[in-house]
N, C-alpha and C positions, 0 to 999 in steps of 0.2 A: 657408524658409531652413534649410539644412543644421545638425544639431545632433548632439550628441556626447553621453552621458554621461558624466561627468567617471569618470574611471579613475585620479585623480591624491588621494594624500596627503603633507601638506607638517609635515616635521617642524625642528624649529627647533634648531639647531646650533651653539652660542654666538652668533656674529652672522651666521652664516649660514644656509641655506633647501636642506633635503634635498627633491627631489621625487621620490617613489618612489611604487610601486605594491603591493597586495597581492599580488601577483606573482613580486616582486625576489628571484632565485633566486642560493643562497649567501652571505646576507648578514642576519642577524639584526638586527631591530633597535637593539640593544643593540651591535653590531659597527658600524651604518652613523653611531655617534655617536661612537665611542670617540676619544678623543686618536691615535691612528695605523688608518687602514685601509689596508689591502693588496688587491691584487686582481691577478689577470693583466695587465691592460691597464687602462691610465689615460689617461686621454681629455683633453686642456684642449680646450674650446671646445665649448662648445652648440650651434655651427653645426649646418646641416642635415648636412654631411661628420661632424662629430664626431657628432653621433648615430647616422649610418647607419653610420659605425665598432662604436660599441657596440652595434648589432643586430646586425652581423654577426658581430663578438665572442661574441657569447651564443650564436646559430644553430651557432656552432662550439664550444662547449661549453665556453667559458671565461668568468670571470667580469669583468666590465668598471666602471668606475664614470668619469663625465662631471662635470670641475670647469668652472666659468663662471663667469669674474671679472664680470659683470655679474647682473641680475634675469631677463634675457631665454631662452627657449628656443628654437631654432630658427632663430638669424641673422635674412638677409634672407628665408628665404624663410614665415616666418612672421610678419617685420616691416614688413609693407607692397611687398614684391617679389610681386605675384600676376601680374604678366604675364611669365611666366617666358622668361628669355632663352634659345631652346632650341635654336636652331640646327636640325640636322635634326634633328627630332624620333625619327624611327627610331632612332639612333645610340644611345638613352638606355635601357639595360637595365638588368638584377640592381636592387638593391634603388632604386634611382634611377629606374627603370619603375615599378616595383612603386608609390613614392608617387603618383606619378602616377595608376595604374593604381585607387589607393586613395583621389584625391581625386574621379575621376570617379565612386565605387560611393558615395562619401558624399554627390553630390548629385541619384545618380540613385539612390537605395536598396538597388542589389544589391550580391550577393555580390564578391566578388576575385576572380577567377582570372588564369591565367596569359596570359588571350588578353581580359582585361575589356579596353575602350576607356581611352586615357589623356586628360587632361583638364591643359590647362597651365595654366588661368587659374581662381582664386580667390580667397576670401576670407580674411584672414590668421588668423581666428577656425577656418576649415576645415582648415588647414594645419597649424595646431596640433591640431587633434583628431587628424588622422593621423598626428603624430607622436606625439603622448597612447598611441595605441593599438600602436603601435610598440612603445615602449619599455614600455609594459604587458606585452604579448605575452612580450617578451624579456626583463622582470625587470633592465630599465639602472636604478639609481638615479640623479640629476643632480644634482649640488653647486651651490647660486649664491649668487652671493657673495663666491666663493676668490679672491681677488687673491694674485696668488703672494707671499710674502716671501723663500724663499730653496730653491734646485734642490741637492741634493747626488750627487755622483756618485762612483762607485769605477772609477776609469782611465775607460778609454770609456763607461762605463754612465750613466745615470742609474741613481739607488737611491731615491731621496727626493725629495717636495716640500714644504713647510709653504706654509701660507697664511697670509693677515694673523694670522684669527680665532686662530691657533695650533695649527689642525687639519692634524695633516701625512698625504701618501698616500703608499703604497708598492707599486711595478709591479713587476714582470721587464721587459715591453713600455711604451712610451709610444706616445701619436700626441699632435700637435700641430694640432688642427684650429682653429686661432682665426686670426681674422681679420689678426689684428698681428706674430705668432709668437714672441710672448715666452717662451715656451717653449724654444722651439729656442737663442731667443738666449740664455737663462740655460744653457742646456748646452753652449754655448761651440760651438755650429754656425755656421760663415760665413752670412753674409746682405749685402745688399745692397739698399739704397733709391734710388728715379731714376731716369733715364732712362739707359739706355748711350749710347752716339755710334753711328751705324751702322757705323763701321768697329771695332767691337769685337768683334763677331760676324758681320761681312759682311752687314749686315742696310741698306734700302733706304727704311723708314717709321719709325723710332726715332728717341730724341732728340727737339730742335725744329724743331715741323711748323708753318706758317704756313699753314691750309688755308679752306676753303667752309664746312666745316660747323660750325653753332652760331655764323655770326658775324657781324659785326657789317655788314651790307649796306648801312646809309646812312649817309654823315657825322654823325659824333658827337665831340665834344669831348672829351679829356680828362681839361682843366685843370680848376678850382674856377673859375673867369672862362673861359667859353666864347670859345677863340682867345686866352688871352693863358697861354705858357709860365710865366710870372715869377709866376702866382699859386699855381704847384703842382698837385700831379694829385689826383684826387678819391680818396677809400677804394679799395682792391682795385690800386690799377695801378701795375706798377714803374717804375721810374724809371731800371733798365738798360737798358743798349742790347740791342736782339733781338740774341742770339746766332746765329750762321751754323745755316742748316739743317744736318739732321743729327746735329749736335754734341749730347753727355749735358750734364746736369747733375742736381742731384740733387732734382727737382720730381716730386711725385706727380699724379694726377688729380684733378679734383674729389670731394667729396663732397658727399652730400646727404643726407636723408631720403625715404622712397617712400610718400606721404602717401596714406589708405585716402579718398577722398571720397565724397560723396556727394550727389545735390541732392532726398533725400527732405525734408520736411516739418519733420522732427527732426531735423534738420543741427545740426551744432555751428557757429555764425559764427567766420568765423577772429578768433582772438583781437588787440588788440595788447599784443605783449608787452612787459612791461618791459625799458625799456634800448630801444626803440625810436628809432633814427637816420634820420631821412626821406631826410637827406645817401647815405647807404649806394645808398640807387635813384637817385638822383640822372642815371645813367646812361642807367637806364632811363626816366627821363622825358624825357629830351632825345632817346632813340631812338623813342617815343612820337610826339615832337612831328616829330620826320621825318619819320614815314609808319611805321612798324611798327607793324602794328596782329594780333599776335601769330596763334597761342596762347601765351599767354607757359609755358604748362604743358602736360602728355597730361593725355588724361581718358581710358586704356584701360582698357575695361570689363573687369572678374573677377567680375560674379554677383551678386546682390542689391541690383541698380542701386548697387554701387561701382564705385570705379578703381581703380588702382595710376597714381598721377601719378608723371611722373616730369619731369627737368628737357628743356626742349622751346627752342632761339633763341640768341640772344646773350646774351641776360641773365634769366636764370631761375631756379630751385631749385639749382643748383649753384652752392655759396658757393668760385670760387675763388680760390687763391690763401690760404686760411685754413687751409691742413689740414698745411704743410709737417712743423710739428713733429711732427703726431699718430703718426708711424709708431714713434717714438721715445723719447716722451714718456713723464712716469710716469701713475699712474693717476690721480694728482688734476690733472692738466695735458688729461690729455685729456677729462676729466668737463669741462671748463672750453672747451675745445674743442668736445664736442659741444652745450655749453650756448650756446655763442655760434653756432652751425651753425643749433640749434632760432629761437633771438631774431632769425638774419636771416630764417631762410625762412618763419617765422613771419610778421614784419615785412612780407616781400615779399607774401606773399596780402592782409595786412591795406591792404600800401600800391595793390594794384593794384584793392582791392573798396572804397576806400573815399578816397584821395588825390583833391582836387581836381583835382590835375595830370593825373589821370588822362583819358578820356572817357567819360560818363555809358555808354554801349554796353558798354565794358570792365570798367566799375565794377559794373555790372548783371550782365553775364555772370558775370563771377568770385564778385559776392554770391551768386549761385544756386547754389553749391556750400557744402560747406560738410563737416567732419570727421563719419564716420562714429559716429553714438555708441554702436554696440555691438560697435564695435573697439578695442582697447589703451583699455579702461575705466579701467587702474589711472593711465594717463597722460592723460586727458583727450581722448581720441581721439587724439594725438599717438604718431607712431611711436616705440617705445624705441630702435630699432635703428640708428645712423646707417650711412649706405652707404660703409662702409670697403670702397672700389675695388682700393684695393691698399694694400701698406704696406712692410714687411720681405718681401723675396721671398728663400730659401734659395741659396747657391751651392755648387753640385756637381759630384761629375763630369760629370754630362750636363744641360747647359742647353737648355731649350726653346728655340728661336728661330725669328723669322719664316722661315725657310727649312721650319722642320716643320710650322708653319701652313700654306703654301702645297705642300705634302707633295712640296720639292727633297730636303729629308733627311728618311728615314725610321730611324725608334727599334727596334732589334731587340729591346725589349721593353714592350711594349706593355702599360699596364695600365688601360687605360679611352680613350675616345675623346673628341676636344672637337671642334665643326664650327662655333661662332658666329665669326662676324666680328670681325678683328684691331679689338678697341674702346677707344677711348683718348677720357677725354675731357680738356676744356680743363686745361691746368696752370696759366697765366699771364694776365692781362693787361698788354697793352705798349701804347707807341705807337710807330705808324708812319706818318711823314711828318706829324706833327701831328693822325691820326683813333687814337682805341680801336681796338684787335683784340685779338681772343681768342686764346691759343697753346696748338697741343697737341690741338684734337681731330684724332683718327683714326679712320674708318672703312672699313677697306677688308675683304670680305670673300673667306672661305677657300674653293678648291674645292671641297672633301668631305668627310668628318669623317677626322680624323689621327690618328697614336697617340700617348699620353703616356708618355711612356720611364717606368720604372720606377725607372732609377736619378735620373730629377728629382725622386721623392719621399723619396728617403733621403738622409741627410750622407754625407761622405767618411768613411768607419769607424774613420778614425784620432779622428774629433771626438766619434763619438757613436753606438754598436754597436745602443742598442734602440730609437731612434727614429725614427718616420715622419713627415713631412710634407706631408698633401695636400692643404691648402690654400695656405699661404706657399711652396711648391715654386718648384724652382730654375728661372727662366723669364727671359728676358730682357722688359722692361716690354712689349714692343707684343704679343710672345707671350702673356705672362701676362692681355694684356686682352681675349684672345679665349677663353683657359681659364678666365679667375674667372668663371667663371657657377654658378650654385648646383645643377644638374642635375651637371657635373663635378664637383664639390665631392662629392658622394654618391658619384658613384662610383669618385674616389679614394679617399675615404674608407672604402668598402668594401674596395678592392685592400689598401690600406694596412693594414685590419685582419685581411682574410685573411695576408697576411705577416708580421704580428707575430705570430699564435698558428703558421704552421709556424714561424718561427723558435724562438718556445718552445719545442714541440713537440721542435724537434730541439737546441735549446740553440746554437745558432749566432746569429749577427749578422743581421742583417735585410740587410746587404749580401749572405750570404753565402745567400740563401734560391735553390735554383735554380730558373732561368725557367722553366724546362720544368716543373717541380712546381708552383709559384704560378700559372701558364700554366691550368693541366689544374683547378687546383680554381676558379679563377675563370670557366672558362667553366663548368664544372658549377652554379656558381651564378649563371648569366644572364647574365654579362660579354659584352660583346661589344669585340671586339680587335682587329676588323679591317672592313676597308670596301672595298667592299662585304662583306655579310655573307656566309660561307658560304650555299649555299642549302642549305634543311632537304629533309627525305625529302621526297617525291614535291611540289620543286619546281623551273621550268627557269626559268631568265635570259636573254634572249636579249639584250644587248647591241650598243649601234649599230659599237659595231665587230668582233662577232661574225662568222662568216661564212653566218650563217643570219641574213642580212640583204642585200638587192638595193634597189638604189637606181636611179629614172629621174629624169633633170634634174642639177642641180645641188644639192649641200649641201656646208653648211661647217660645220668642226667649231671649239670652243668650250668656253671656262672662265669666263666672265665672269660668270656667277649660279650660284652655290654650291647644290649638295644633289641632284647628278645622280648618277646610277651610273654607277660605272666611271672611266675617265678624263677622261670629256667629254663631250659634248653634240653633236649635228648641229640646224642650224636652215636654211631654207629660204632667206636673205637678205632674205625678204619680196620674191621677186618672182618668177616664171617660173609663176606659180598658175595651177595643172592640170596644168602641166608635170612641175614637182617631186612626185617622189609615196618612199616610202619603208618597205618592207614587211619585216617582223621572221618570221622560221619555224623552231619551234624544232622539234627532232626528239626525240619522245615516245617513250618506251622502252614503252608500252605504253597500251589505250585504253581509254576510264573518262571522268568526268566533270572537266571543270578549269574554277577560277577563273582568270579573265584578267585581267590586272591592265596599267596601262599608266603609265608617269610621264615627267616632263617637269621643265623647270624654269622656275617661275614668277616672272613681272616686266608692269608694265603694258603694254609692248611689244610683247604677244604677242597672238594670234589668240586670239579670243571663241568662234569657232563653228568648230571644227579637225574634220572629217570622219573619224570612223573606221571599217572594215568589219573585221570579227572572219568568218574564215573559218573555217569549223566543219563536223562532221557533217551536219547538220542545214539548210545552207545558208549563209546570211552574213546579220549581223546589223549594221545599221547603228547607229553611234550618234558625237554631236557632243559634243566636251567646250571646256571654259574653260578655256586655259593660262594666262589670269591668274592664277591662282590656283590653290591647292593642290600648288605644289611641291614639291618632293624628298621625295614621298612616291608610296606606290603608291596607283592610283587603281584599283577596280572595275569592268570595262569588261561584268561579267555571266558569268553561267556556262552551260557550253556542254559538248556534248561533240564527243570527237576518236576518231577513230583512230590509230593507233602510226605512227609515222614523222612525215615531213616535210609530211601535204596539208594542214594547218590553218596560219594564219597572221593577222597583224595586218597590216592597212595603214591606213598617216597618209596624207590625202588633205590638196590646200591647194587647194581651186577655190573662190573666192569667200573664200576668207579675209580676215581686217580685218586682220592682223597677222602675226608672225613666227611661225611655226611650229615646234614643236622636236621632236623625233626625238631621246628617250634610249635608254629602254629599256621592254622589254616580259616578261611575266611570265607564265607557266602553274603554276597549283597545284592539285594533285590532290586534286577531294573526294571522289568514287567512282568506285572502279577500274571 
């Protein structure tokens, strides 16, 4: 099992908890206690965004210091999030690769560099080591404990924050990277909680969605008397009438917890917690008794035979309908809130490994898991972190919307890229026509990875001059549920903190920092801004709508599965095979040795054994790949050499193929001239 040497000391600060390193550069310790600290940039939120804020901060030679009104470090993605929501993985540079890049060398033993293998899926104990080491490196101290008490500002500025404890900080710069953005709201920035209507923003999937997924497939009751209206509706379920599609209201997504499990030996048994209400499943026992016969949860694996569970059906880890106040709420309201989120989903594994109502099969199953015990120790194996989906989202001049997911509108400034799927999950339960339904999930996914305007991470300047936003950033809900993923979140986080030190730098507003300068030091430090990516030196792209591409038969082109290069995709129709054939030739400025690289876009749809011949010096190299799988990425098709110009080439063969065949794009990289 991956391990860490601890690099962390924790000093105790009236009623709150310093974690700092011997490291922590510009801040004595005698300064990191005092009744007021200062520092360039002040950070709220320990998310993984608000940290990779403060590395970046430091890597630019200013001093940073990270408040966390809770115990926790590191959000979701070291609270139980290890099967990282990544979208195209390519897409994911500067210090947001880098952790990747750094969880992969912690389980394979080697060094970091710039070309190490990235690795999305781990253990929440690993995640916190590389961030351990992070903020080691960079000398961030982390506050926990800061529940804000009161924001002071002078005109536009923030100046000041205090906390409960009475420990107040003092910035030039702020970022607001917490999950809720009370931050932002105490400095008098617009925000906004809910669903828009789709005619707010012209938008198509917003509002309420009555759809397939997560719901409820078989007749299920209700009432508290199964079939009779006059006895009432069970825990969880409104008693409004479903509002017309499309139409806002002001309902957030589920949350949940992202429980580490386990089915070793020293499993923790799911507990029953106090305050346990059998009534609460009540639903799911009557969906039970109709033929669902689940996973009522994921068990996706992250490494040391754990999971990262997450909510999986109709009725699962997702408490909703429970969360409306949290976005809002004060601190002791939502302690109360996440405490009643722990007692249901708690409740729920205990009622499904152990209720009678259950079937002995399911009851079996789900006992065989059981809480990781060398995960979240100080909690019982219990994740600290609940899954705050969204909450307070920022409003700005430039709103994200499903038009920039689907990349109709493009953002002329660009300061990190998101590619996962518009993700909305349940808001509501209703009844329609006398059954249960779920309201509000949405999953519909994005072509390519898209840009995240710049000005969605800052206020209007009139509200608030040195503040950044990039996590609560200005998004309309169904945009925002394809950006909140914790991969974006880093690397706004980083954009965000590269622009508050030029802003220092130059004593201007963070509105006022120019693209073109923010532009140039972001991609100096591994940003990537655009999609496709520039190609680097000595490499060629030949794209399917290239002109160093010939086609025999027929193909059609396509957006329907996300993570292709370029505009689109060519696929076969899955029929005319042998007929159809589709060959890629790029013209090489000069001859030497190249990797070939070939991608596709993967779905079970596709051809298993897709024939490819790599035309080369040397003669032709045959070789078969799986388009099931390994999508919107480059794939290795072997290294070869060529001569300069046009004679070498790729061809997609479909003779005997089981499936669809797709035709993206193909890649030459130069390893010896």
């Amino acid at each position: 099992m991956p391990s860490s040497v601890s690099r962390r000391t924790v000093l105790r600060v009236g009623g709150a908890l310093v974690v700092t390193t011997a490291g922590v550069t510009g801040f004595a310790p005698a300064a990191l206690a005092a009744p007021l600290v200062t520092a360039d940039l002040v950070i709220y939120g320990a998310t993984s965004g608000g940290l990779v804020a403060a590395v970046q901060a430091r890597r630019m030679g200013r001093t940073a210091v990270v408040l966390e009104a809770s115990h926790h470090i590191g959000g979701l993605s070291t609270g139980g999030l290890g099967q990282t929501d990544s979208g195209v993985a390519a897409s994911i540079k500067g210090i947001a690769g880098e952790f990747y890049r750094r969880i992969y060398a912690k389980y394979n033993g080697t060094a970091v560099t710039p070309t190490s293998p990235v690795r999305m899926t781990f253990e929440p104990h690993v995640a916190r080591a590389v961030f351990d080491d992070l903020l080691a490196e960079a000398g961030v101290p982390v506050y926990l404990g800061m529940r804000l008490a009161s924001v002071s500002k002078s005109g536009n500025r923030v100046v000041e924050v205090a906390a409960e404890n009475g420990q107040a900080f003092r910035g030039a710069m702020w970022v607001d990277a917490s999950y809720e953005g009370d931050l932002m709201h105490r400095a008098g920035v617009a925000w906004t909680v809910g669903r828009e209507g789709n005619a707010t923003y012209g938008e198509t999937i917003n509002g309420v969605q009555l759809r397939g997924g997560h719901q409820f497939t078989l007749p299920v009751s209700p009432y508290v008397v199964e079939g009779d209206p006059a006895s009432g509706l069970l825990p969880g379920i409104s008693a409004a009438p479903l509002a017309p599609a499309g139409s806002g209201d002001d309902l957030v997504q589920a949350y949940n917890y992202r429980m580490c499990l386990t089915q070793a030996a020293g499993r923790i048994p799911f507990p029953r917690p106090a305050g346990y209400d059998p009534v609460r499943y009540e639903l799911l026992a009557r969906h039970i008794r109709a033929g669902a016969t689940g996973p009522f949860f994921t068990t996706h694996g992250v490494g040391g035979g754990k999971t990262d569970s997450n909510n999986n059906g109709a009725f699962s880890t997702d408490f909703i309908g429970a969360n409306y106040a949290y976005p809002t709420a004060s601190y002791a309201v939502r302690d109360s809130i996440a405490a009643d989120h722990t007692t249901y989903q708690q409740g729920l594994m205990w009622f499904l490994a152990n209720d009678p109502r259950v079937p002995a099969a399911i009851r079996a199953s789900t006992a065989s898991w059981g809480l990781a015990p060398d995960e979240f120790t100080s909690t019982g194996g219990w994740p600290p972190q609940l899954y705050v989906r969204e909450a307070r989202r920022m409003l700005s001049v430039y709103v994200m919307t499903e038009r920039d997911c689907r990349g109709q509108a493009v953002a002329a400034d660009p300061v990190g890229l998101a590619s996962y799927t518009m993700d909305s999950h349940n808001c509501q339960r209703v009844v329609v026509s006398g059954q249960v339904k779920n309201e509000g999930d949405v999953q519909v996914g994005v072509p390519a990875p898209y840009g995240i305007s710049y000005r969605s991470i800052v206020p209007a300047e009139a509200q608030c001059a040195n503040l950044l936003v990039p996590v609560c950033l200005s998004a309309s809900h169904i945009a925002y549920g394809s950006i909140r993923m914790e991969p974006v979140f880093m690397i706004l986080g980083q954009s965000a903190a590269t622009a508050a030190v030029l802003a220092l730098a130059a004593g201007s507003a963070v509105q006022r920092v120019p693209y073109p300068t923010l532009r140039a030091r972001l991609l100096a430090d591994g940003q990537l801004l655009q999609w496709p990516p520039p190609p680097g030196p000595g490499e060629f792209v030949v794209d399917s709508k290239d002109v160093g591409v010939t086609r025999a038969g027929t193909w059609v082109t396509s957006t329907s599965i996300g993570g292709y290069y370029g505009s689109d995709y060519e696929h076969d129709g899955n029929t005319a095979k042998g007929v159809n054939r589709l060959r890629f030739r790029p013209s090489l400025p000069s001859a030497g040795t190249y990797q070939v690289y070939l991608r596709w876009t993967a779905d079970p749809n596709r051809a298993s054994n897709v024939p490819v011949d790599i035309v080369h010096g040397g003669g032709i190299a045959n070789r078969v790949v799986d388009q099931r799988v390994d999508g919107g990425q480059w794939v290795s098709m072997g290294s070869y050499t060529f001569a300069a110009g046009t004679a070498g080439s790729l061809l997609i063969r479909t003779e005997a193929t089981d499936g669809y065949v797709i035709a993206d794009a193909a890649r030459w990289v130069l390893t010896t001239p």
